[in-house]
C-alpha positions as CSV (number, residue, x, y, z in Angstrom):
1,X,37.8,-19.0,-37.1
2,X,41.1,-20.5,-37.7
3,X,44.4,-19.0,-38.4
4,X,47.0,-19.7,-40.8
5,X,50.1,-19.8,-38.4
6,X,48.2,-21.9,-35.9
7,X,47.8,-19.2,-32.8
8,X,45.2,-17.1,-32.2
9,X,44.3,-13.3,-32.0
10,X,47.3,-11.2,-30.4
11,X,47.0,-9.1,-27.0
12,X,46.7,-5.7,-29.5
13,X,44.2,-7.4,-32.1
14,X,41.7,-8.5,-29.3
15,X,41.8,-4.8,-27.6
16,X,41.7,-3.6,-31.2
17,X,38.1,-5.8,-31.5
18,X,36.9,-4.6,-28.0
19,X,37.0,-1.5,-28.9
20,X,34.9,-1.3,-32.2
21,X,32.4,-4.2,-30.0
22,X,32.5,-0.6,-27.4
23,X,31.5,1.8,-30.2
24,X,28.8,-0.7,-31.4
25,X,27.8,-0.3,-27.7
26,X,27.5,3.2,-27.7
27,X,25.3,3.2,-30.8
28,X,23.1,0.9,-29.9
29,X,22.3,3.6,-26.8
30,X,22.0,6.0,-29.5
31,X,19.1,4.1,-31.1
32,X,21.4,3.8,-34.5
33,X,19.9,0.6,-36.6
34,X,22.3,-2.8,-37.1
35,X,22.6,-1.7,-41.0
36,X,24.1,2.1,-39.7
37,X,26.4,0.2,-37.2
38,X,27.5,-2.3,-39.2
39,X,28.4,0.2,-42.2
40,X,30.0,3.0,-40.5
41,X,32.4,0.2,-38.2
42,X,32.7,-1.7,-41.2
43,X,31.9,-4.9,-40.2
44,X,29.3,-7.5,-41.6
45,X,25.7,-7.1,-39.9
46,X,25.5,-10.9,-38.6
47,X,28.1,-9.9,-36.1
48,X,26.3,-6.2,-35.1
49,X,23.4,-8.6,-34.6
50,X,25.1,-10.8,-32.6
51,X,27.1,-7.8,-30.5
52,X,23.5,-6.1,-29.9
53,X,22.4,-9.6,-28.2
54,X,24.7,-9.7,-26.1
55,X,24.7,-6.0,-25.2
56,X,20.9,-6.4,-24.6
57,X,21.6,-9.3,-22.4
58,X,24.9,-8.3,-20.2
59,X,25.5,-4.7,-21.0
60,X,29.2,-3.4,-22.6
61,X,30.4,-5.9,-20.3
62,X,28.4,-8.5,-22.6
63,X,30.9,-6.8,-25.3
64,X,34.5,-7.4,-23.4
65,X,36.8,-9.5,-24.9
66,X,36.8,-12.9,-22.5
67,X,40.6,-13.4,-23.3
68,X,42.3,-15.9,-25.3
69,X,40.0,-19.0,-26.3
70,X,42.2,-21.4,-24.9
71,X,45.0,-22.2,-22.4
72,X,48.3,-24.2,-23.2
73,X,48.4,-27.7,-22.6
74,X,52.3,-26.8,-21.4
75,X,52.5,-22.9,-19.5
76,X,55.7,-21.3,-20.0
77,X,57.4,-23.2,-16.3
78,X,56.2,-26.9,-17.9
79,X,57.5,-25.8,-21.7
80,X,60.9,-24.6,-19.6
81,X,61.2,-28.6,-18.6
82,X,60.5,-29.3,-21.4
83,X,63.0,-27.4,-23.2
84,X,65.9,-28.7,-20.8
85,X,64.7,-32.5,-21.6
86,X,64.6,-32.0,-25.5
87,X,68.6,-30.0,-24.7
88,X,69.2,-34.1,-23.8
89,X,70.0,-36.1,-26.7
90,X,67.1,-38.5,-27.8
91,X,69.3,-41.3,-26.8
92,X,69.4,-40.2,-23.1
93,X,65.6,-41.1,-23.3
94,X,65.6,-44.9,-24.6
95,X,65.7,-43.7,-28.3
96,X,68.2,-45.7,-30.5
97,X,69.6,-42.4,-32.4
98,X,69.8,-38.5,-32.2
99,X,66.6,-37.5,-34.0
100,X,63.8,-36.0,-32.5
101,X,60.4,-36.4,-34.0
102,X,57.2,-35.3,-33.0
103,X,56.1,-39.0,-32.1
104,X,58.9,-39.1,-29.8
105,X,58.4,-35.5,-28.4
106,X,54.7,-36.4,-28.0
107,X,55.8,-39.3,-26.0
108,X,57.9,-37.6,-23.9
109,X,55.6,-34.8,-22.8
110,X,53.4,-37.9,-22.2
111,X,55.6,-39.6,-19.7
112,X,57.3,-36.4,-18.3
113,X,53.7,-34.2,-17.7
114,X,51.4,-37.2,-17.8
115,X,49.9,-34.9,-21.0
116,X,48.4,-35.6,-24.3
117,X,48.4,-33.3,-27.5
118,X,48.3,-33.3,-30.7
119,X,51.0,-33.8,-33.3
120,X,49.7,-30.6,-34.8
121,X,50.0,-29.4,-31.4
122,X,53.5,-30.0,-30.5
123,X,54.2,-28.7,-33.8
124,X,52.8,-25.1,-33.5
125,X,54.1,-24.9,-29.6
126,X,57.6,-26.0,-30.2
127,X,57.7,-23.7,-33.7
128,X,56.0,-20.8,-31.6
129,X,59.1,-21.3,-29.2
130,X,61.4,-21.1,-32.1
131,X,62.1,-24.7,-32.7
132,X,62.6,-25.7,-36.9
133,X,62.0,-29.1,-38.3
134,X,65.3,-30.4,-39.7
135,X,66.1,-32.8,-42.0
136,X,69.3,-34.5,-41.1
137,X,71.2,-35.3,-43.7
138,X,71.6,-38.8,-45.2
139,X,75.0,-39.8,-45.5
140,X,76.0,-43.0,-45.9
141,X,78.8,-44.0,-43.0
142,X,81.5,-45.3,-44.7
143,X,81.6,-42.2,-47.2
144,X,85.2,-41.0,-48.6
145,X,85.0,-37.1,-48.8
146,X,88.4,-37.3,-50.3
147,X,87.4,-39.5,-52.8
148,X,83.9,-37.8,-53.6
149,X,85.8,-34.4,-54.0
150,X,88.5,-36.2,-56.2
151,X,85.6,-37.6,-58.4
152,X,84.1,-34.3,-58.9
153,X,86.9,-32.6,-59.9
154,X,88.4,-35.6,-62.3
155,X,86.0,-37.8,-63.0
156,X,82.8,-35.4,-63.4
157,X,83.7,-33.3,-66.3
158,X,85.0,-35.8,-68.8
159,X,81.7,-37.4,-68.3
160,X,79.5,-34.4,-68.5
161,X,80.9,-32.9,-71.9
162,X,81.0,-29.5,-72.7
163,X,78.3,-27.3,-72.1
164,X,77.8,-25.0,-75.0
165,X,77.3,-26.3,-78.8
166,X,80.4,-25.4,-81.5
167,X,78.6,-23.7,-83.6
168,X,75.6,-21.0,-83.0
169,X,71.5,-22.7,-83.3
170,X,68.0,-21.7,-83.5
171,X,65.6,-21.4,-81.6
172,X,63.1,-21.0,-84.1
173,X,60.5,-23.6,-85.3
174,X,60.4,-22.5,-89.0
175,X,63.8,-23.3,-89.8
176,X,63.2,-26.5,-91.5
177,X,66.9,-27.4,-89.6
178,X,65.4,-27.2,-86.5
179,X,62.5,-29.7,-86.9
């Protein structure tokens, strides 16, 4: 199953799933039918199937939930390093300007962790962290904000003409005016 935001079930939803996979438990040792189970939990019947499999085979234990599906590529200590490397300016790491990409963060956790993930990866961990993607913005260098705002004000209006007609129009299409 996938998930929209890219992480998986939280600590409440898993104990929240444990528990009904415990109450199918219980039912099955009550002798109740995979149809009875699966409309009084309100789940489909493929998974009561699959729950009374592995209840016949390990027990309620069979039925625990075995913990997240999968471990970070960075734990919290290696995403703290990390975080103090990416604090350093792209530049301080052989990069010709200020912007951090993910190619370049993927490369870094490369030669920092001796790692390798995903773009996709990087992207969920660093926005699960609180990082944003940011567009800088393009400028060119040798812009004149005195002269831009002194264009606006001046220049802009004369050339943009008023905004409202002189006299009141139509709307509709059966004046033969408006054709």
């Amino acid at each position: 199953m996938r998930y929209p935001q890219g992480g998986g079930l939280t600590h409440e939803q898993q104990a929240f799933g444990e528990r009904i996979r415990l109450d199918a438990a219980e039912r099955f040792a009550a002798g109740a039918s995979n149809a009875e189970v699966a409309k009084d939990l309100r789940v489909s019947v493929r998974s009561v199937q699959r729950w009374r499999r592995a209840w016949h085979d390990a027990g309620a234990e069979g039925l625990r939930s075995a913990g997240p599906v999968c471990v970070p590529k960075l734990g919290e200590a290696l995403f703290a390093v990390l975080e103090q490397e990416l604090a350093k300016e792209p530049v301080a790491h052989g990069w010709p300007d200020q912007t951090w990409t993910l190619a370049r963060v993927k490369t870094l956790i490369g030669r920092r962790f001796h790692k390798s993930m995903t773009l996709s990866a990087i992207a969920r961990m660093l926005h699960r962290h609180g990082f944003s993607h940011q567009v800088p913005a393009r400028r060119a260098v040798e812009r004149d904000a005195e002269a831009v705002s002194g264009w606006v004000k001046e220049t802009w209006p004369q050339v943009e003409g008023p905004w409202r007609r002189s006299m009141p129009g139509c709307a509709s299409k059966t004046r033969p005016a408006s054709r």
